[in-house]
N, C-alpha and C positions, 0 to 999 in steps of 0.2 A: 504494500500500500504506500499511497504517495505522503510524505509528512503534511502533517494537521500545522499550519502559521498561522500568525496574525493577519496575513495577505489571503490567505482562504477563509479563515473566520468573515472577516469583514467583507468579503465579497458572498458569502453566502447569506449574512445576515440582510446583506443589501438586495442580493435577489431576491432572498423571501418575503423582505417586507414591500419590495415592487410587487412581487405576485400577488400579496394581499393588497395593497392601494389599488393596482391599476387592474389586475385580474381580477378585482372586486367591483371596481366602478362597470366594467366590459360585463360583467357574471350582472349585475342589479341592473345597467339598461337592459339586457333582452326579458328579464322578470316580469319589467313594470307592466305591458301588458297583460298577463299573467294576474299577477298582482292585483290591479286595477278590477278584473273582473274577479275576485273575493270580496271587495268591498271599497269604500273610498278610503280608509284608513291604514290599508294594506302597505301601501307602499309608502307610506311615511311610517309607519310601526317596523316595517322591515329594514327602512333606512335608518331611520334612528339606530337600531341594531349592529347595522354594518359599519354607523359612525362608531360603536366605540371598540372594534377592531381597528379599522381604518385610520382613525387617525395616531393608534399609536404606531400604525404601520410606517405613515408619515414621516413620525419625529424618528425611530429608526433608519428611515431615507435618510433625512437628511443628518441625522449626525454620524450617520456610516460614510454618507456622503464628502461631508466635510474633512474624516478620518482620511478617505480616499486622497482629498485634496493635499491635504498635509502631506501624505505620502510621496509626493510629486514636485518633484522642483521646477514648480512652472514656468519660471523665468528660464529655464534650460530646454527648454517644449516648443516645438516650431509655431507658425502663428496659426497654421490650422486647425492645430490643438489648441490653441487659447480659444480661437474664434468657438470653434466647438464644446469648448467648456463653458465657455460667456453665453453661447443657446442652450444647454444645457442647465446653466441655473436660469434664465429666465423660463424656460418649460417649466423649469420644479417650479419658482415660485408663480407661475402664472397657475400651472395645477392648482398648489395648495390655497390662494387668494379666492379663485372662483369654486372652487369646493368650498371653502367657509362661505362666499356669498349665494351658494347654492344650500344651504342649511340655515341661512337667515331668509332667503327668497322667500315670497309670500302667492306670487301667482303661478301659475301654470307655464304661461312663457317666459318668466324669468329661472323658474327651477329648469324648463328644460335648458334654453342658455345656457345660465351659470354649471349644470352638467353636464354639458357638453364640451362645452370651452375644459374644463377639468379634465374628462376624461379623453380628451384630445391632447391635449397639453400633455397629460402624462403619459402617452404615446410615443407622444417627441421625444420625451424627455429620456424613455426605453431605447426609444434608437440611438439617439446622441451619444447613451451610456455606452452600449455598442459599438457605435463608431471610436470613443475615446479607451474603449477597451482593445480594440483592434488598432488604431492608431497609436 
C-alpha cells in the first residue's frame, strides 16, 4: 500500500467534502420535483436537512482548501496557475455567497437563482480544482 500523508489526508478530506457540497446540491435539484409532489413543505424540510450536512461540508472546503494553498509557493507557479487559482476562489466564494442567499431567499424565483448560481459555481469550482491538480 501507498503511504497515508498529510498530502493524501487533505486531498481526501477535500474530495469528500466536495462530494457532499456539490454532489448534494446536483443529488436535491433533481429531488425537488419529487419532492414538490409530497407536499409544499417537502422540499424546504428536506433542504433545511441537507443544510446542516452541507455547510459543514463547506467550511471543510474551504479550510482544506486554504491548507492546499499554503502548500504551494504560488509566487513560484506560472500565471496560468495563478489565473486559475484566482477563478477558482471566486467559484468557491460565489458558490458559498448564493447558497447562503438561496437559504434567506423568500420567493420561488429567487430560490431557484440563488440555486443555481451555487450549484453552478460549485461546478466550476470542481473543474478548476482539476485543472490546478493537473497543472
Amino acid at each position: 500500500m501507498l503511504p497515508v500523508d498529510a498530502t493524501s489526508i487533505r486531498l481526501f478530506l477535500h474530495v469528500l467534502a466536495a462530494a457532499v457540497w456539490v454532489g448534494g446540491q446536483i443529488t436535491l435539484a433533481g429531488l425537488v420535483p419529487t419532492l414538490r409532489s409530497l407536499g409544499d413543505d417537502a422540499p424546504r424540510t428536506v433542504a433545511r436537512r441537507f443544510n446542516r450536512m452541507a455547510w459543514p461540508a463547506f467550511a471543510v472546503l474551504v479550510l482544506t482548501g486554504v491548507w492546499s494553498v499554503v502548500e504551494v509557493d504560488v509566487a513560484d507557479t506560472s500565471v496560468e496557475y495563478q489565473v486559475t487559482l484566482f477563478l477558482k476562489l471566486v467559484a468557491v466564494a460565489a458558490s458559498g455567497i448564493s447558497a447562503a442567499a438561496h437559504v434567506g431567499a423568500s420567493s420561488k424565483g429567487a430560490l431557484a437563482f440563488w440555486g443555481a448560481l451555487s450549484g453552478l459555481s460549485a461546478i466550476a469550482a470542481v473543474f478548476l480544482g482539476i485543472l490546478l491538480s493537473v497543472g
